[in-house]
C-alpha positions as CSV (number, residue, x, y, z in Angstrom):
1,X,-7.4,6.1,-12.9
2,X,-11.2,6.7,-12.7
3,X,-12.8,5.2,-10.0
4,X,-16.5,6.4,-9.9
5,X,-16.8,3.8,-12.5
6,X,-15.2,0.6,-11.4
7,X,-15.6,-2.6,-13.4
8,X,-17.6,-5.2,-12.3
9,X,-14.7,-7.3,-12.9
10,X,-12.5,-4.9,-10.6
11,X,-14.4,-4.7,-7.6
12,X,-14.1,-8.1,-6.4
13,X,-10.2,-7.4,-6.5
14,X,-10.0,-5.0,-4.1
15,X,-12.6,-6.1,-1.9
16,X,-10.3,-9.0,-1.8
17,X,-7.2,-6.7,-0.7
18,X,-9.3,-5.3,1.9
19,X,-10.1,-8.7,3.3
20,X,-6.5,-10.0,3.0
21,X,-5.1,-6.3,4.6
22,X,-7.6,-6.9,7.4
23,X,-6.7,-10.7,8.0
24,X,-3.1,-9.5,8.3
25,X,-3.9,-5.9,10.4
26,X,-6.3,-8.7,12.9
27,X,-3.7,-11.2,13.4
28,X,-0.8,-9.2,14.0
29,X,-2.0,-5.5,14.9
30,X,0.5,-3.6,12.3
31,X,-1.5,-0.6,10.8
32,X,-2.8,-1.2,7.7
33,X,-1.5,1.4,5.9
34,X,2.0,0.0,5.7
35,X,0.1,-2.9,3.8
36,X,-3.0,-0.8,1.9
37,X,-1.2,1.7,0.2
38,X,2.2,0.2,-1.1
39,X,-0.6,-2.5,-2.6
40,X,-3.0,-0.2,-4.0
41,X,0.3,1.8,-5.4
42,X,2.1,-1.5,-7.1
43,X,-0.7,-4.1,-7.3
44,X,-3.3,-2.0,-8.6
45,X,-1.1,1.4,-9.7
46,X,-3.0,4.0,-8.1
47,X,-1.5,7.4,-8.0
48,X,0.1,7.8,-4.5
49,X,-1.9,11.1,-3.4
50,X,-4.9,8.7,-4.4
51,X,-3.8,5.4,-2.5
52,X,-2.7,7.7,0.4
53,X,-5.8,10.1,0.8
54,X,-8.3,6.8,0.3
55,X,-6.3,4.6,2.9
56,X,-6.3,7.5,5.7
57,X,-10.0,7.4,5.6
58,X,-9.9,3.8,5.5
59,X,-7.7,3.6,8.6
60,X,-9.5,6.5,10.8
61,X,-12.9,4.6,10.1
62,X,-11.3,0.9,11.1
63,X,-9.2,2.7,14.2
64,X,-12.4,4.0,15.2
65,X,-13.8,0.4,15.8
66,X,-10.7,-0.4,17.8
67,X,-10.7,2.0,20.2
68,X,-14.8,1.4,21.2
69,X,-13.5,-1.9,21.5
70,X,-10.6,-1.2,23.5
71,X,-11.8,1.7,25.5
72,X,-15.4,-0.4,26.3
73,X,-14.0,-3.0,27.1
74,X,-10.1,-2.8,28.6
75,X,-10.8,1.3,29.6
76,X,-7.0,0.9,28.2
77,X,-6.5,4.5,26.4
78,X,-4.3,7.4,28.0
79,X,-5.9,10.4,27.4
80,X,-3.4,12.0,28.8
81,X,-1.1,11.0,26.5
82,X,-3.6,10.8,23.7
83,X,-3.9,15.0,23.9
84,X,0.1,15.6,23.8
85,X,0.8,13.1,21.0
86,X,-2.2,15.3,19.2
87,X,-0.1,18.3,20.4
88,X,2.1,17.5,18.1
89,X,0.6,15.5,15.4
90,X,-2.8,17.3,14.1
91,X,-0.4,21.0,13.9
92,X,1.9,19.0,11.5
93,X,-0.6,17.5,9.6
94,X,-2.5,20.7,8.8
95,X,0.6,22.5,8.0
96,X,1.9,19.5,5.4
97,X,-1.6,19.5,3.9
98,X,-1.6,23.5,3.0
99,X,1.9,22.7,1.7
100,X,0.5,19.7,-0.7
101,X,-2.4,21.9,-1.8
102,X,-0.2,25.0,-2.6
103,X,3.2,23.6,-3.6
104,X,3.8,21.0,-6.4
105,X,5.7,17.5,-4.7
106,X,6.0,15.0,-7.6
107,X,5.0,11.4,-7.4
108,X,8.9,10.7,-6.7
109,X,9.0,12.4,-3.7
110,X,6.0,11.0,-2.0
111,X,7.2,7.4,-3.2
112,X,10.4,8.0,-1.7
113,X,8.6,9.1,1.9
114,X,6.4,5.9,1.5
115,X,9.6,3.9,1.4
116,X,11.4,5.2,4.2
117,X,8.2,5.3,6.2
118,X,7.7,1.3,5.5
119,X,11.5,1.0,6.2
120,X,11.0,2.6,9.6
121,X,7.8,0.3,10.1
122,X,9.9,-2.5,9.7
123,X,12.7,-2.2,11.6
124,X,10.1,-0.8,14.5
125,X,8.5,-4.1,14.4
126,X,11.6,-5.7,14.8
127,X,12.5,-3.4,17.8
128,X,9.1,-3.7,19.7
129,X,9.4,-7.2,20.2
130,X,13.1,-6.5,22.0
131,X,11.8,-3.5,24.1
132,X,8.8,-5.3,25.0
133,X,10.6,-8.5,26.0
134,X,13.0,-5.9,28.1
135,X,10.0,-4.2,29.6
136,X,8.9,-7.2,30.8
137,X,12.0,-8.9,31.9
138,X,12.4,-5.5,34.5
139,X,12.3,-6.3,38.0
140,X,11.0,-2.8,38.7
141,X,8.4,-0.5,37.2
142,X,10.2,1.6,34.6
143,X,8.7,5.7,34.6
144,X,8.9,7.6,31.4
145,X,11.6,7.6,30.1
146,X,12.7,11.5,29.8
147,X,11.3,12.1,33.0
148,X,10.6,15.9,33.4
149,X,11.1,16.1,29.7
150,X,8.4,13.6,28.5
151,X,5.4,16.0,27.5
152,X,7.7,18.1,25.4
153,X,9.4,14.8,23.7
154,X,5.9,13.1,23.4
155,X,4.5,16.5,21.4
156,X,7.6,16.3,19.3
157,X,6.7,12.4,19.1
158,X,3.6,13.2,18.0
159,X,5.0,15.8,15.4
160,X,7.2,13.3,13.5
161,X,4.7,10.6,13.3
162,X,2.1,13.6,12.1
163,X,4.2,14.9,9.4
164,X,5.5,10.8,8.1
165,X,1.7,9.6,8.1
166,X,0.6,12.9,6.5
167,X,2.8,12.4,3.2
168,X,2.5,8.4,3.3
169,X,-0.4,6.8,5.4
170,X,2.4,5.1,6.8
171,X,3.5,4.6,11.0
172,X,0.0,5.7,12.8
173,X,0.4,1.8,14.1
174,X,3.6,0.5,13.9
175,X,6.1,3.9,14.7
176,X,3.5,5.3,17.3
177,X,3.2,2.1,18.8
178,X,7.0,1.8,19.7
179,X,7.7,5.4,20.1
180,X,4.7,4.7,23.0
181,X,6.6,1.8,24.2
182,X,10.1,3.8,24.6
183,X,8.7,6.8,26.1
184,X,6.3,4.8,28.6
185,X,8.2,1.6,29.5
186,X,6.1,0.6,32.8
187,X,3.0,0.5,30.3
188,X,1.0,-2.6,29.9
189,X,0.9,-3.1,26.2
190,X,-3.0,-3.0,26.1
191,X,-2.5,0.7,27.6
192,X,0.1,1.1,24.5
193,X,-2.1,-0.2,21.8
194,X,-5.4,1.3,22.9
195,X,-3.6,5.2,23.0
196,X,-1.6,4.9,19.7
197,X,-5.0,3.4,18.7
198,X,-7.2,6.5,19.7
199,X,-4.2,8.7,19.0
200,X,-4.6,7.6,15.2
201,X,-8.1,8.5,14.8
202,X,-7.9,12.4,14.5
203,X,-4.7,12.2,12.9
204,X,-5.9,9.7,9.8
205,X,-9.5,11.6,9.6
206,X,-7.8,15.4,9.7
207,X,-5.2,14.0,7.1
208,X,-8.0,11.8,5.1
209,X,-10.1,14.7,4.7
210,X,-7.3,17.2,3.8
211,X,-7.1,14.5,0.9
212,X,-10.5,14.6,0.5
213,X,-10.7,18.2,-0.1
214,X,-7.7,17.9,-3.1
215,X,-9.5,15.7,-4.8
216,X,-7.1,12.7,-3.9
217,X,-9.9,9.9,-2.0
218,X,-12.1,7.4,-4.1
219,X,-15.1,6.5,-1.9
220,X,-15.9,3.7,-4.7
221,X,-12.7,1.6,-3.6
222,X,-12.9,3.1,0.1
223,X,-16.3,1.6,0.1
224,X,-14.9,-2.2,-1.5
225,X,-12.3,-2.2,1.0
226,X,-13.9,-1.6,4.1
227,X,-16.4,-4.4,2.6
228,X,-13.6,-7.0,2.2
229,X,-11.4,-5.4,5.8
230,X,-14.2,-6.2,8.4
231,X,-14.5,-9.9,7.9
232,X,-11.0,-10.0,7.5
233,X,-10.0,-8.3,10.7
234,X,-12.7,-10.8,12.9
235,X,-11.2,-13.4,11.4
236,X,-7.7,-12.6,11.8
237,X,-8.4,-11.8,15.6
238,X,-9.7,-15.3,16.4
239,X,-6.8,-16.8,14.6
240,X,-4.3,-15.1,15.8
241,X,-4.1,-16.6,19.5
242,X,-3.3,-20.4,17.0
243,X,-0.6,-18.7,14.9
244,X,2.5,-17.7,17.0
245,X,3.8,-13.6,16.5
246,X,7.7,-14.3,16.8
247,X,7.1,-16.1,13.3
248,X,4.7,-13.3,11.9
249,X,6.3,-10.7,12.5
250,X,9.9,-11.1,11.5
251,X,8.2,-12.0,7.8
252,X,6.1,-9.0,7.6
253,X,9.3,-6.6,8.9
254,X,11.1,-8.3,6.2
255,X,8.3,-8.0,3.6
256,X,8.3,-4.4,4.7
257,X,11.6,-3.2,4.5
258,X,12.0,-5.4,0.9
259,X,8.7,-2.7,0.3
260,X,10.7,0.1,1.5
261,X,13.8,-0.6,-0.3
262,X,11.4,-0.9,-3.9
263,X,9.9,2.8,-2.9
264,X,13.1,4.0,-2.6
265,X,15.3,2.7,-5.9
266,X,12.4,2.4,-7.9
């Protein structure tokens, strides 16, 4: 599909999208690329390489925002942690991009990562809301959870979530999120968010602009999405606090998986 010509007719559709990812990405926090790229891949059929190399950028520039937020304001990221995750992640995603740009993976394959990635995504979402309950309920703070072996299981952490996001755009929010959560119990979740958050950035930029440089990002729809995400993140913030997330996020983990499952057979 050609994008440096988009229809006046087309653009409002995915400026739309972008507003409709972003009110769902502000009112419950899941990464948008478990909701941008199966939509750009069935609603609109994109290519994959295409959805997936346009919604990386997409999510490093909107991460970006979150983390001067959250860093500003709530000083709330681990660097610490940030730099192993990155350990792990930005090696694996530099070594799956040379294998994209030098061996041939068919559509198939990369549809059938996407769908075990928004599997994963699901059930995580499902998972975090029991280990965050658990966290909570502890009379005690919790340390990591691997003690002496938590750098070297956070790098390999960061590995997995560097190679899955690589090939699908998928688990930056949702799998680093819990993985965070598992590995550092005693954190407060606004420590959790803001470090997967700032952990995300190089990974979805490096991987992005690997895309980029195949040939696989349009900066037309890149351009009408971020247009339609911005509002639609400010205004899913502000009604989030009105909407309660033990009914929001069972339905999206279901929607999810039920995307997952459609990768996978389809």
């Amino acid at each position: 599909m050609d994008l440096t010509h988009i229809s006046p007719l087309d653009a409002p559709l995915y400026v739309l999208a972008g507003m409709v990812v972003g009110f769902l990405v502000g009112l419950t926090g899941i990464g948008g690329g478990s909701l941008m790229t199966p939509l750009l891949v069935f609603a609109f059929g994109f290519d994959p390489r295409l959805a997936i190399g346009t919604d990386l950028l997409f999510a490093a520039i909107t991460k970006t925002g979150g983390v001067l937020i959250h860093h500003g304001n709530h000083r709330s990221v681990e660097w610490r942690i940030v730099g192993w995750m990155a350990a792990g992640s930005i090696p694996a995603t530099l070594a799956v991009l040379y294998l994209l740009e030098h061996i041939s993976i068919n559509a198939a394959v990369i549809k059938t990562v996407l769908g075990v990635a928004s599997l994963a995504t699901g059930l995580a979402m499902i998972y975090y809301d029991r280990l965050a309950r658990k966290a909570a309920a502890s009379p005690v703070a919790i340390g990591p959870r691997f003690g002496a072996w938590t750098l070297p299981v956070t790098v390999a952490t960061g590995l997995l979530i560097g190679v899955l996001v690589t090939l699908s755009s998928v688990g930056a929010g949702a799998l680093g999120t819990i993985a965070l959560l598992f590995l550092y119990p005693k954190l407060p979740a606004v420590r959790i968010v803001g470090t997967d958050l700032a952990h995300a950035i190089p990974l979805t930029a490096i991987a992005g602009l690997g895309y980029l440089h195949m040939g696989s990002v349009s900066f037309p729809l890149l351009g009408f999405l971020l247009v339609g995400s911005l509002p639609g993140i400010y205004v899913g913030s502000h009604v989030s606090a009105r909407i309660s997330e033990g009914v929001l996020r069972p339905i999206l983990a279901t929607l999810l998986m039920g995307i997952g499952v459609k990768f996978v057979w389809a």
